[in-house]
Biopython code that builds the backbone (N, CA, C, O; Angstrom):
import numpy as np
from Bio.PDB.StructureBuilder import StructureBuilder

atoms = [
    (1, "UNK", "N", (3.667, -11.774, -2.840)),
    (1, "UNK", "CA", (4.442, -10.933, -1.956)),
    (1, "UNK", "C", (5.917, -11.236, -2.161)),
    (1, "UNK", "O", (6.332, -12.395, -2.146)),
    (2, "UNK", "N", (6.582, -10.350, -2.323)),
    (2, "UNK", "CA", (8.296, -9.919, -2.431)),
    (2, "UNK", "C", (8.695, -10.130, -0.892)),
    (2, "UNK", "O", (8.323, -9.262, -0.103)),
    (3, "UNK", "N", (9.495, -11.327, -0.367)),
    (3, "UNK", "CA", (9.664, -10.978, 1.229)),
    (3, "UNK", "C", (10.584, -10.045, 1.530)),
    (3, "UNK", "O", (11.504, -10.730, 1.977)),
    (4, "UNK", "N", (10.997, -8.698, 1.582)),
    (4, "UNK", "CA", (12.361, -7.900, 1.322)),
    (4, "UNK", "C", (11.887, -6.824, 1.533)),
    (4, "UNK", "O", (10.682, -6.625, 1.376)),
    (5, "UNK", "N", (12.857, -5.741, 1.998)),
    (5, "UNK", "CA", (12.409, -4.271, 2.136)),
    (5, "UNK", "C", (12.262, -3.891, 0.560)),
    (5, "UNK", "O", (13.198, -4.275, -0.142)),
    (6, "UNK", "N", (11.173, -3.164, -0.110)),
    (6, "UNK", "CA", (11.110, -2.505, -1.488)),
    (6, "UNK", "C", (10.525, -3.642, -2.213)),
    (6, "UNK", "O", (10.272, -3.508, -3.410)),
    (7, "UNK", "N", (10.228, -5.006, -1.463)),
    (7, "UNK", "CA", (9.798, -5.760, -2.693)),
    (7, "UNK", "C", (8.150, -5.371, -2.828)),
    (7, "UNK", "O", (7.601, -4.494, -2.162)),
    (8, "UNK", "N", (7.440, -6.287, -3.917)),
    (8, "UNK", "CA", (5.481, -5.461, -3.798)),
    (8, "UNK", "C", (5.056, -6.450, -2.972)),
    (8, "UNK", "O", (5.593, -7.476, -2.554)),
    (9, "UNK", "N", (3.697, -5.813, -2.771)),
    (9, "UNK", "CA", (2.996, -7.085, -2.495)),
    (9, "UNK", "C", (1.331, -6.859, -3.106)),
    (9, "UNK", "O", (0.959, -5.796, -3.604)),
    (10, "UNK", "N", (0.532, -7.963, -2.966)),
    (10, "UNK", "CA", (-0.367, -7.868, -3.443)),
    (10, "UNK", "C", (-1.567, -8.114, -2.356)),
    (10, "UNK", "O", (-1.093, -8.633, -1.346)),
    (11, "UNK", "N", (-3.029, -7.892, -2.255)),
    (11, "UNK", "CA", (-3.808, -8.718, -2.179)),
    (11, "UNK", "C", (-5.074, -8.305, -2.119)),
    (11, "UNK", "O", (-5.601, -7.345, -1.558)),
    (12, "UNK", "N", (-5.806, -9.854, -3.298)),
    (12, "UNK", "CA", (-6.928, -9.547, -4.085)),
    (12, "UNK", "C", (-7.731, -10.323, -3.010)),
    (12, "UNK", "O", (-7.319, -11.239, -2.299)),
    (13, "UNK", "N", (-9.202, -9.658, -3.048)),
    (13, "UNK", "CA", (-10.301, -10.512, -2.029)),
    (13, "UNK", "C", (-11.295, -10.455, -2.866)),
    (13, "UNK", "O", (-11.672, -9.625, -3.693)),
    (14, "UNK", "N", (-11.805, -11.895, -2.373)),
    (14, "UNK", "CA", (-12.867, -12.442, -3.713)),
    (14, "UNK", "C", (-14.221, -11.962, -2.596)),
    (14, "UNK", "O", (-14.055, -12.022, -1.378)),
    (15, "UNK", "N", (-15.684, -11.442, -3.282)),
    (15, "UNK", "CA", (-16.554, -11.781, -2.562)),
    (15, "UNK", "C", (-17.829, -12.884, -2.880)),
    (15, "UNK", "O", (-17.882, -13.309, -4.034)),
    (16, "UNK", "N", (-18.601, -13.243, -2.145)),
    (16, "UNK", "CA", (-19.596, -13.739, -2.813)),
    (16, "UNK", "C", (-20.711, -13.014, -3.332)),
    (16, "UNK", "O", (-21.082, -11.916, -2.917)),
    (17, "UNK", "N", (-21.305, -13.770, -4.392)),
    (17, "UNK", "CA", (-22.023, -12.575, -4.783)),
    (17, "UNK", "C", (-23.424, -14.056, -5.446)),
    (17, "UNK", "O", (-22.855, -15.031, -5.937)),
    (18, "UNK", "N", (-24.668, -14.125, -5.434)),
    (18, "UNK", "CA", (-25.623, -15.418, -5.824)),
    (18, "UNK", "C", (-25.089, -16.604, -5.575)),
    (18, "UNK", "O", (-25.387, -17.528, -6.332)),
    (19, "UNK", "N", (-23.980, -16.892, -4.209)),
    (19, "UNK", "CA", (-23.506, -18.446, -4.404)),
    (19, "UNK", "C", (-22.355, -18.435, -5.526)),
    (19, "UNK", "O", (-22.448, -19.417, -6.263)),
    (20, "UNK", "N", (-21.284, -17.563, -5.844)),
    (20, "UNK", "CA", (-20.407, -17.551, -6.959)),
    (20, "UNK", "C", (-19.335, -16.683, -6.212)),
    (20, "UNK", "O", (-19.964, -15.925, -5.474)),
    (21, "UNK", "N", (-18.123, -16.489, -6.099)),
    (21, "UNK", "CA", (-16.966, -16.011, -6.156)),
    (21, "UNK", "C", (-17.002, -15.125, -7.246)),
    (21, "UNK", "O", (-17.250, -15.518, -8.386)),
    (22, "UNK", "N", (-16.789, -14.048, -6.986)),
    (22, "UNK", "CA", (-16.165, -13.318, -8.570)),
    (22, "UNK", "C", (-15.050, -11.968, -7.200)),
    (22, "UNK", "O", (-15.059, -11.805, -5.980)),
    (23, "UNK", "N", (-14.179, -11.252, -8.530)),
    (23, "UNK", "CA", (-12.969, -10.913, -7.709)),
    (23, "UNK", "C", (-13.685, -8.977, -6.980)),
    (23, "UNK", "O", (-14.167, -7.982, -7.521)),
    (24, "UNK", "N", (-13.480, -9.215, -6.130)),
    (24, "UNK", "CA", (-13.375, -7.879, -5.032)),
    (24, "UNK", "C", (-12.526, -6.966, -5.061)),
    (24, "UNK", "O", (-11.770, -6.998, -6.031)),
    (25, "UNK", "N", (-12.411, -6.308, -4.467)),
    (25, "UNK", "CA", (-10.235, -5.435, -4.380)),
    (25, "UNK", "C", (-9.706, -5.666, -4.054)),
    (25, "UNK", "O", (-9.581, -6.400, -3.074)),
    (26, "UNK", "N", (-8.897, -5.071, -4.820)),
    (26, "UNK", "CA", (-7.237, -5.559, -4.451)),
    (26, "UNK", "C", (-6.701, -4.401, -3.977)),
    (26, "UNK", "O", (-7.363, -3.366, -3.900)),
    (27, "UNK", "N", (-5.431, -4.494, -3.615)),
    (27, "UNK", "CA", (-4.916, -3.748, -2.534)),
    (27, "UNK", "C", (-3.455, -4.205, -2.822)),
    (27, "UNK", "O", (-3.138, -5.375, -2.609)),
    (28, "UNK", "N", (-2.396, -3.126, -3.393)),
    (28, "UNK", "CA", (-0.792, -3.056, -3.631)),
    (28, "UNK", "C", (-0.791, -2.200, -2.882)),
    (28, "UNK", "O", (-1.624, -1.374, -2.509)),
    (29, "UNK", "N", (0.932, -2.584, -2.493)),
    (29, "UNK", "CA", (1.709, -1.753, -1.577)),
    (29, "UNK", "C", (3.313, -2.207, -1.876)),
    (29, "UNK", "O", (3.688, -2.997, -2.743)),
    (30, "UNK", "N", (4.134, -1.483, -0.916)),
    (30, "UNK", "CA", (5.570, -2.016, -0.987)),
    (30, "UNK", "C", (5.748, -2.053, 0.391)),
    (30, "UNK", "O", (5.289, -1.163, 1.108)),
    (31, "UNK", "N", (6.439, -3.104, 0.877)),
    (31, "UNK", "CA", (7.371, -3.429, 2.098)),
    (31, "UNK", "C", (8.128, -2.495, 2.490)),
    (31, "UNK", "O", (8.933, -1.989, 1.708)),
    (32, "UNK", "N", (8.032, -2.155, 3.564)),
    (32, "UNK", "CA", (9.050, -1.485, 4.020)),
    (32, "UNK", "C", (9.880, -1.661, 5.279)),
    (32, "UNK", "O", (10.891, -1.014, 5.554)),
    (33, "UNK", "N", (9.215, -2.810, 6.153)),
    (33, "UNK", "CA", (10.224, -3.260, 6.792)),
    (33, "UNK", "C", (9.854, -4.689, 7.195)),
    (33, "UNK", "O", (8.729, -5.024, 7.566)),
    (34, "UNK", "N", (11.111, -5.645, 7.065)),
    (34, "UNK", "CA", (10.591, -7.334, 6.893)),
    (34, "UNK", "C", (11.501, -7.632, 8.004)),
    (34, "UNK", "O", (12.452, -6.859, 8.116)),
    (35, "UNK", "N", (11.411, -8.558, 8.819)),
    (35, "UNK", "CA", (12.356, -9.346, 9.689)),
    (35, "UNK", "C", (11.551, -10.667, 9.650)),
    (35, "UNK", "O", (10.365, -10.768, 9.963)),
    (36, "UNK", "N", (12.263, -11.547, 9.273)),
    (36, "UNK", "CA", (11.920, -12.983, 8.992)),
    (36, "UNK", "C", (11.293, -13.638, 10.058)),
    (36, "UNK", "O", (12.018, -14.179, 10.893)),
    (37, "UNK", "N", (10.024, -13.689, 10.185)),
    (37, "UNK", "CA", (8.843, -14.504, 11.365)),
    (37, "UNK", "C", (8.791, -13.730, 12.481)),
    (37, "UNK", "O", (8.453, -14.345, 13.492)),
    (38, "UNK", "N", (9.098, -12.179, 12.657)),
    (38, "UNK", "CA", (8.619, -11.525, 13.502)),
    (38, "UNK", "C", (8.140, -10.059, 13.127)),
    (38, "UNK", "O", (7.803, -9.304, 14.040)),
    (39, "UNK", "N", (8.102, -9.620, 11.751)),
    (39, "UNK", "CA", (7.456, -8.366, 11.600)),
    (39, "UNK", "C", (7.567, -8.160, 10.048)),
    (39, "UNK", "O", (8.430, -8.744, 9.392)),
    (40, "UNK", "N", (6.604, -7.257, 9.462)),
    (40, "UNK", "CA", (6.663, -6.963, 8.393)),
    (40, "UNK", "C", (5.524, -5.396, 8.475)),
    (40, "UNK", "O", (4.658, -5.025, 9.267)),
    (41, "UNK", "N", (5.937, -4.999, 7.589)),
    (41, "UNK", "CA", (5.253, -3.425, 7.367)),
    (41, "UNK", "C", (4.936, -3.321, 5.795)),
    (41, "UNK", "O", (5.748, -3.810, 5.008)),
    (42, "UNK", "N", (3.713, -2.660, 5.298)),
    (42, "UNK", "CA", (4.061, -2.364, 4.024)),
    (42, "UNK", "C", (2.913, -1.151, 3.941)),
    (42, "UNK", "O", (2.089, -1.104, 4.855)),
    (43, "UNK", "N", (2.853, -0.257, 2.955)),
    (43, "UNK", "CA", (2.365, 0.451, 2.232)),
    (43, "UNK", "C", (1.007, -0.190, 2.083)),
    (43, "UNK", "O", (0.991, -1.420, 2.125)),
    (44, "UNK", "N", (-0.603, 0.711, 1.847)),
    (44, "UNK", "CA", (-1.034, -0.158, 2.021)),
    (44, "UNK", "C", (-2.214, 1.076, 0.502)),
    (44, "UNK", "O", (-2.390, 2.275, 0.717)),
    (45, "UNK", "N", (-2.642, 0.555, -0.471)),
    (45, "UNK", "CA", (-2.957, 1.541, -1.432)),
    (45, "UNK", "C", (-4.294, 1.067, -1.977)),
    (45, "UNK", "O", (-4.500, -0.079, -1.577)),
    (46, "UNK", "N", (-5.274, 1.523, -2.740)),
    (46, "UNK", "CA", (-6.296, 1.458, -3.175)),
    (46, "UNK", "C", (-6.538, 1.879, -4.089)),
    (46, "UNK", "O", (-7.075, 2.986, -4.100)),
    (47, "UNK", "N", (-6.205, 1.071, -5.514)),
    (47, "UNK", "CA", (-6.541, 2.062, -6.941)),
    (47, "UNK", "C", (-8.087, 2.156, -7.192)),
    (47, "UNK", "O", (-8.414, 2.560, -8.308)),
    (48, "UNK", "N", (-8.849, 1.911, -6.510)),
    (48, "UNK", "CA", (-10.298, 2.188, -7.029)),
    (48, "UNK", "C", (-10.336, 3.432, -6.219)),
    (48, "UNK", "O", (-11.120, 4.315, -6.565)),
    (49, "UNK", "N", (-9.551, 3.608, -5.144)),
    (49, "UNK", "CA", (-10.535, 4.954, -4.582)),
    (49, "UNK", "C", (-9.210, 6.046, -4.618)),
    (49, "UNK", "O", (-8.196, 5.789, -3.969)),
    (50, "UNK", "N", (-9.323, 7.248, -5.419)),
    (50, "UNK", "CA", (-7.838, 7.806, -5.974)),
    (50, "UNK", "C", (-7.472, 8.622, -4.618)),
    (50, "UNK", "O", (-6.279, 8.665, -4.321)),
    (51, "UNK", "N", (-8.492, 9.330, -3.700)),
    (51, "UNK", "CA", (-8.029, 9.999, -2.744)),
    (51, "UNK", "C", (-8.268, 9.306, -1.469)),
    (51, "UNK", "O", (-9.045, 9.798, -0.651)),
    (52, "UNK", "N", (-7.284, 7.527, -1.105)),
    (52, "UNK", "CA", (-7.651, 7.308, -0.345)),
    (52, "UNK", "C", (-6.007, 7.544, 0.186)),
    (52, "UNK", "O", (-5.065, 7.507, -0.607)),
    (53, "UNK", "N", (-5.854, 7.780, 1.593)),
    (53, "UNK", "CA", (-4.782, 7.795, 2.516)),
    (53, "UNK", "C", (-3.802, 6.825, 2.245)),
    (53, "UNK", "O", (-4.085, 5.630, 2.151)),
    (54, "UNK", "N", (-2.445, 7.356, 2.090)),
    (54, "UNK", "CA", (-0.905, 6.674, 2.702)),
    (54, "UNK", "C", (-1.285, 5.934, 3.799)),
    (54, "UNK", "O", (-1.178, 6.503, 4.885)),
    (55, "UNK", "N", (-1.746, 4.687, 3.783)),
    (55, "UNK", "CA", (-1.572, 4.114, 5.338)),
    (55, "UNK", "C", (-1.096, 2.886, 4.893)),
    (55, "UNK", "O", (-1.029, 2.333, 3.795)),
    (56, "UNK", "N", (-0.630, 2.467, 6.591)),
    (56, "UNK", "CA", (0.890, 1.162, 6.304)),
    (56, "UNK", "C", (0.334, 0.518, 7.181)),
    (56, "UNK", "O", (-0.076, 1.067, 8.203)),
    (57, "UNK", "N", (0.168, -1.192, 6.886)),
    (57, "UNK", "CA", (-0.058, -2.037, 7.904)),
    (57, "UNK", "C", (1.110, -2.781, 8.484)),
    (57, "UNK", "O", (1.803, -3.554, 7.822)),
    (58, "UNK", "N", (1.302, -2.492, 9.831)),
    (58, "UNK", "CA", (2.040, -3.657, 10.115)),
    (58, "UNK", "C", (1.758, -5.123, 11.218)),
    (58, "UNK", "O", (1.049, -5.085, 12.224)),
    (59, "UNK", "N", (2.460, -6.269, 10.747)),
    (59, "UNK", "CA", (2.181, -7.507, 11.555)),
    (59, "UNK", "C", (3.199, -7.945, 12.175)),
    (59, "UNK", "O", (4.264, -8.327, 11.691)),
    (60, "UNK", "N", (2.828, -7.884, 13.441)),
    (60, "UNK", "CA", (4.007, -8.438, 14.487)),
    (60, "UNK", "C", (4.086, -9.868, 14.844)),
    (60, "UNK", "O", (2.966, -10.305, 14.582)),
    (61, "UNK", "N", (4.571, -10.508, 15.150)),
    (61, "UNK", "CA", (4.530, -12.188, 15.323)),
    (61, "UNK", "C", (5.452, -12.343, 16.668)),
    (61, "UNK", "O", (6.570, -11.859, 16.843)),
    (62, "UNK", "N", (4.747, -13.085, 17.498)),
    (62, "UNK", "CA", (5.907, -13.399, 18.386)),
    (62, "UNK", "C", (6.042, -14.620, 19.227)),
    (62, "UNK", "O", (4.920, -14.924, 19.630)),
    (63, "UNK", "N", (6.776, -15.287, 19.575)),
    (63, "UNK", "CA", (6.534, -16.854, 19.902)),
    (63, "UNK", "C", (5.734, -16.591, 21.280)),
    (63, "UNK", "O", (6.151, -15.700, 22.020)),
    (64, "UNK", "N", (4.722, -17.259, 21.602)),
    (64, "UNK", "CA", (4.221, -17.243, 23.037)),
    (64, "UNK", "C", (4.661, -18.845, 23.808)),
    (64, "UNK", "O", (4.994, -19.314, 24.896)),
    (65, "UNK", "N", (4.394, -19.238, 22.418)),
    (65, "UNK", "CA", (4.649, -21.313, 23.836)),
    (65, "UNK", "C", (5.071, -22.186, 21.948)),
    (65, "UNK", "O", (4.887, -21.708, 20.829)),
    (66, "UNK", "N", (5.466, -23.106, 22.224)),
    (66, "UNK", "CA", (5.828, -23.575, 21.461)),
    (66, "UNK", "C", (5.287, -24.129, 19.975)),
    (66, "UNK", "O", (5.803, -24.636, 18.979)),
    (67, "UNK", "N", (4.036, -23.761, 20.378)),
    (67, "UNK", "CA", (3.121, -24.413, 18.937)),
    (67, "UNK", "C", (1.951, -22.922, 19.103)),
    (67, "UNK", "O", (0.800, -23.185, 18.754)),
    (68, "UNK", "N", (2.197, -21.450, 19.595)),
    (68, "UNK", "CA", (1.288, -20.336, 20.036)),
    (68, "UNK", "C", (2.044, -19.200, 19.285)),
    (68, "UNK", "O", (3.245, -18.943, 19.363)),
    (69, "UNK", "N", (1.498, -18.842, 18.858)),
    (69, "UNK", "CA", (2.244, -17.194, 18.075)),
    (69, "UNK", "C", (1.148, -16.260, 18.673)),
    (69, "UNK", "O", (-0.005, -16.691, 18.647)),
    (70, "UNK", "N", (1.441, -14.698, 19.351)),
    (70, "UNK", "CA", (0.915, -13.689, 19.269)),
    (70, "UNK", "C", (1.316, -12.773, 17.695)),
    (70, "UNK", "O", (2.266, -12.563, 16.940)),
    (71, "UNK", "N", (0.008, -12.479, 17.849)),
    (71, "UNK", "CA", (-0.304, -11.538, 15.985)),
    (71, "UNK", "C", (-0.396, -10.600, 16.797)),
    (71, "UNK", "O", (-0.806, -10.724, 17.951)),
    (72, "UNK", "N", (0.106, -9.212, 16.096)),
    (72, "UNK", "CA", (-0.910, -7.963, 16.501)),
    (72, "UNK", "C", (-0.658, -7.117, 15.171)),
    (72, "UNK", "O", (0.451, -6.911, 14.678)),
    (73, "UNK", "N", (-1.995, -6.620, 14.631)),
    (73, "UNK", "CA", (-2.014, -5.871, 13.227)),
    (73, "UNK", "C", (-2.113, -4.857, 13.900)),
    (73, "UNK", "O", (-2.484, -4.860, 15.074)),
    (74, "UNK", "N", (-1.680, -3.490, 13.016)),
    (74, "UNK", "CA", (-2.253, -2.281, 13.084)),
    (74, "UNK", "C", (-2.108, -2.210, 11.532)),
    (74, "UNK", "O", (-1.326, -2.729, 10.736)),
    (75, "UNK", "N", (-3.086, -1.429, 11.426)),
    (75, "UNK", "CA", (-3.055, -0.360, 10.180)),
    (75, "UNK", "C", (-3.090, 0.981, 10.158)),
    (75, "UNK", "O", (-4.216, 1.444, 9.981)),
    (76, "UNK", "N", (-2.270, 1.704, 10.273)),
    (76, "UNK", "CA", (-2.121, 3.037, 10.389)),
    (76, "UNK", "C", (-2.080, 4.219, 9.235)),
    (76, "UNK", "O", (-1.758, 4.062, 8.057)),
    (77, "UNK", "N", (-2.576, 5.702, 10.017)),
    (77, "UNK", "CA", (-2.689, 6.799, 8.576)),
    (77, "UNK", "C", (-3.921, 6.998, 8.577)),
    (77, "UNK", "O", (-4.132, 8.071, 8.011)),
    (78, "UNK", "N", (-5.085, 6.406, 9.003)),
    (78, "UNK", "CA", (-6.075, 6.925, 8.934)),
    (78, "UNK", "C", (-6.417, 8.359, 9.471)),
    (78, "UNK", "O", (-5.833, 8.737, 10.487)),
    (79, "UNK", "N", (-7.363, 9.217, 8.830)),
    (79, "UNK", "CA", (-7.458, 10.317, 9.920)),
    (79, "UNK", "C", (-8.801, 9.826, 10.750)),
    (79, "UNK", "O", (-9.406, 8.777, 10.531)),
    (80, "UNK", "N", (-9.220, 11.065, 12.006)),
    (80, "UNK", "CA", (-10.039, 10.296, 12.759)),
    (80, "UNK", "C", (-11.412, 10.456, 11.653)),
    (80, "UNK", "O", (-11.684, 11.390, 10.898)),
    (81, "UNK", "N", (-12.218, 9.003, 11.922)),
    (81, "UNK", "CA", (-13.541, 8.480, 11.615)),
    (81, "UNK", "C", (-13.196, 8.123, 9.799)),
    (81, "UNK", "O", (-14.035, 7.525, 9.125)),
    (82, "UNK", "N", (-12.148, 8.494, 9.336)),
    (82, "UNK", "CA", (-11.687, 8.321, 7.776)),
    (82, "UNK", "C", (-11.712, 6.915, 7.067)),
    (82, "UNK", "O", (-10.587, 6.440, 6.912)),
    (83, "UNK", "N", (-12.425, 6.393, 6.752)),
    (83, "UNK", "CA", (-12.336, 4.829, 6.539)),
    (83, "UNK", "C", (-12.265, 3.906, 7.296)),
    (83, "UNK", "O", (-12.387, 2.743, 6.911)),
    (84, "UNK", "N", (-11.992, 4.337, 8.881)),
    (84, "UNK", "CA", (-11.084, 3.398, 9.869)),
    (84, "UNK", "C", (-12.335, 2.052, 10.181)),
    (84, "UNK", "O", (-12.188, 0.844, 9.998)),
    (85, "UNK", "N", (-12.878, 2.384, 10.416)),
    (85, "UNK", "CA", (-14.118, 1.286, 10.946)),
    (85, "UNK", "C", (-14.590, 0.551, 9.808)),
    (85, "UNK", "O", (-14.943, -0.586, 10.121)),
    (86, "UNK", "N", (-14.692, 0.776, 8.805)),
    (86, "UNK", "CA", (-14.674, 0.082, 7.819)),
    (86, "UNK", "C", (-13.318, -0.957, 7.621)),
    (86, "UNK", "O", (-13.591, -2.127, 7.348)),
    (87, "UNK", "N", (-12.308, -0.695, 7.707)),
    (87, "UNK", "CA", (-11.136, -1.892, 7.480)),
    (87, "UNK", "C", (-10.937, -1.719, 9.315)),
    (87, "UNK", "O", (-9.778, -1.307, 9.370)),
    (88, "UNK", "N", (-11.204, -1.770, 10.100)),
    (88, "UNK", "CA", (-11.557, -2.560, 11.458)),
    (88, "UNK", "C", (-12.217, -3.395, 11.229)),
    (88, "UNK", "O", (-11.781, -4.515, 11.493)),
    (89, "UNK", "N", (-13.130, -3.316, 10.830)),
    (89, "UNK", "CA", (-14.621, -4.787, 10.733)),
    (89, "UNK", "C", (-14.012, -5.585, 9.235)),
    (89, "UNK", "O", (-14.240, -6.794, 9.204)),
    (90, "UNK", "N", (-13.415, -5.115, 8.256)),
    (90, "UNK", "CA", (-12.432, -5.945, 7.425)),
    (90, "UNK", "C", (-11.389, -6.559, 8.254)),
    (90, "UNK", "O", (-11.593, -7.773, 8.263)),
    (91, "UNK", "N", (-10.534, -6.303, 8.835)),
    (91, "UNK", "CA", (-8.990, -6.621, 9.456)),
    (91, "UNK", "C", (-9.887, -7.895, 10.478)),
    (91, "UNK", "O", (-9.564, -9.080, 10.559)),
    (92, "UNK", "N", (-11.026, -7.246, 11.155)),
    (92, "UNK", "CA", (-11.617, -8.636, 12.290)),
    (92, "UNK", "C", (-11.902, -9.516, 11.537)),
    (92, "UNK", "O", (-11.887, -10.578, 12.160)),
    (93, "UNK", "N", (-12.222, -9.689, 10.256)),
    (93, "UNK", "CA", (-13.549, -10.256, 9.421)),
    (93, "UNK", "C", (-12.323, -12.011, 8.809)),
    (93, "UNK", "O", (-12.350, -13.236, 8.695)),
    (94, "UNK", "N", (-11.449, -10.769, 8.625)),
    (94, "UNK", "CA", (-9.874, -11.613, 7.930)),
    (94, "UNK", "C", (-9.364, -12.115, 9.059)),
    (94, "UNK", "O", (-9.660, -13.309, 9.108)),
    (95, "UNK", "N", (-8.756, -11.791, 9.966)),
    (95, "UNK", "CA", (-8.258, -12.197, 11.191)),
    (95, "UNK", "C", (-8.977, -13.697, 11.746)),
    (95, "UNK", "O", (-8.376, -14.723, 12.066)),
    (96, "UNK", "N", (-10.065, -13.513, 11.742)),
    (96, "UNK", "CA", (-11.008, -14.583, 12.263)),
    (96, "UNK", "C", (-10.853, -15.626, 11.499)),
    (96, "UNK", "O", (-10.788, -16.709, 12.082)),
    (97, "UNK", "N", (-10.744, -15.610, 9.905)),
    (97, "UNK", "CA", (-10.440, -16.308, 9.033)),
    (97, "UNK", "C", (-9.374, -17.502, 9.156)),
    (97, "UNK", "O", (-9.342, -18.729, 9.057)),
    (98, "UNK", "N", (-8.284, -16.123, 9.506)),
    (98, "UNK", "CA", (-6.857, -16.917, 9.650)),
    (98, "UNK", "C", (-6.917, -18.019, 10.842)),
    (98, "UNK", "O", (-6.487, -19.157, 11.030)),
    (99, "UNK", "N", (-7.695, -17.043, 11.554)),
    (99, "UNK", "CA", (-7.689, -18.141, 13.040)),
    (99, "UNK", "C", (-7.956, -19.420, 12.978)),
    (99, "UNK", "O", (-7.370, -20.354, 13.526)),
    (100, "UNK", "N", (-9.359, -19.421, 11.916)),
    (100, "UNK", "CA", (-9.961, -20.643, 11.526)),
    (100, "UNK", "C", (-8.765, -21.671, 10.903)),
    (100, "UNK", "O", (-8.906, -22.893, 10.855)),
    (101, "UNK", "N", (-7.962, -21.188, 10.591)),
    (101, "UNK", "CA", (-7.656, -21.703, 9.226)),
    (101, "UNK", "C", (-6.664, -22.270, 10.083)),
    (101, "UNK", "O", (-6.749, -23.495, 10.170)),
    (102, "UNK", "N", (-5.645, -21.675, 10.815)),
    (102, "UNK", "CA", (-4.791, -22.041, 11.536)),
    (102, "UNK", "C", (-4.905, -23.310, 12.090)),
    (102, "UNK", "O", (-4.168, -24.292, 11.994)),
    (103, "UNK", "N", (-6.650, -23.010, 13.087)),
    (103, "UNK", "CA", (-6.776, -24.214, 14.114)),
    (103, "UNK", "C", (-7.029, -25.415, 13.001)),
    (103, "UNK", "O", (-6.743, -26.577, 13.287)),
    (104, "UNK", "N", (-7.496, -25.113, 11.914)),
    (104, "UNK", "CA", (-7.316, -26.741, 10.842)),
    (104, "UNK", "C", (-6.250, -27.158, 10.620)),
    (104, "UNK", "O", (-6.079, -28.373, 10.512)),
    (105, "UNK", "N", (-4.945, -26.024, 10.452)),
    (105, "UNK", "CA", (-3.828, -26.885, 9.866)),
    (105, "UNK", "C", (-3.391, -27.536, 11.250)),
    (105, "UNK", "O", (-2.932, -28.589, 10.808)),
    (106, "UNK", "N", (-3.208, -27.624, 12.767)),
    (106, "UNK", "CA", (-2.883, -28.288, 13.412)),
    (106, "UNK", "C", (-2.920, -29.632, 13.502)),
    (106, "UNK", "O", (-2.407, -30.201, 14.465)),
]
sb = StructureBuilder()
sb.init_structure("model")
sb.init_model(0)
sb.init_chain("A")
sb.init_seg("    ")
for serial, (resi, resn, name, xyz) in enumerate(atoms, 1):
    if name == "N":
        sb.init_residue(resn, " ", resi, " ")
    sb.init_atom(name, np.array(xyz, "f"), 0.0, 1.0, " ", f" {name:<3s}", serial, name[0])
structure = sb.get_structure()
């Protein structure tokens, strides 16, 4: 990831597949709006699927208590029932992840 308005970004997700990692999709976009530890927006694209929707995710960050951040994602552009529930149960799937991951680095 480019941290900057116009810079790219990337990101590849591995799945499992017999007990092995091998690579999943990826997903480019461009930034379009960054403020340093409280928001970022970007473009959000899918070269495997050619007619999938312009939609932009953005992540908000905001201090709640001193060692507490509120997240809130959206991903927007979907039309209604258009992919959306599918990267809902992705966005929870990842989210939960981070959470995990978070409460280890403490």
């Amino acid at each position: 990831m480019e941290p900057k308005v116009g810079g790219k970004m990337k990101f590849s997700f591995r799945k499992e597949e017999n007990n092995e990692y091998r690579q999943g999709n990826t997903h480019e976009g461009t930034i379009t709006e960054f403020i340093l530890n409280k928001k970022i927006s970007y473009t959000w694209e899918d070269s495997n699927e050619p007619d999938f929707p312009r939609t932009v995710v953005t992540w908000e960050l905001e201090e709640i208590e001193n060692t507490k951040t509120s997240l809130k994602l959206r991903h927007a552009g979907f039309k209604a029932g258009e992919k959306a529930k599918q990267y809902d149960e992705g966005w929870s799937h990842f989210l939960g992840q981070l959470a995990k991951y978070c409460e280890k680095r403490k």
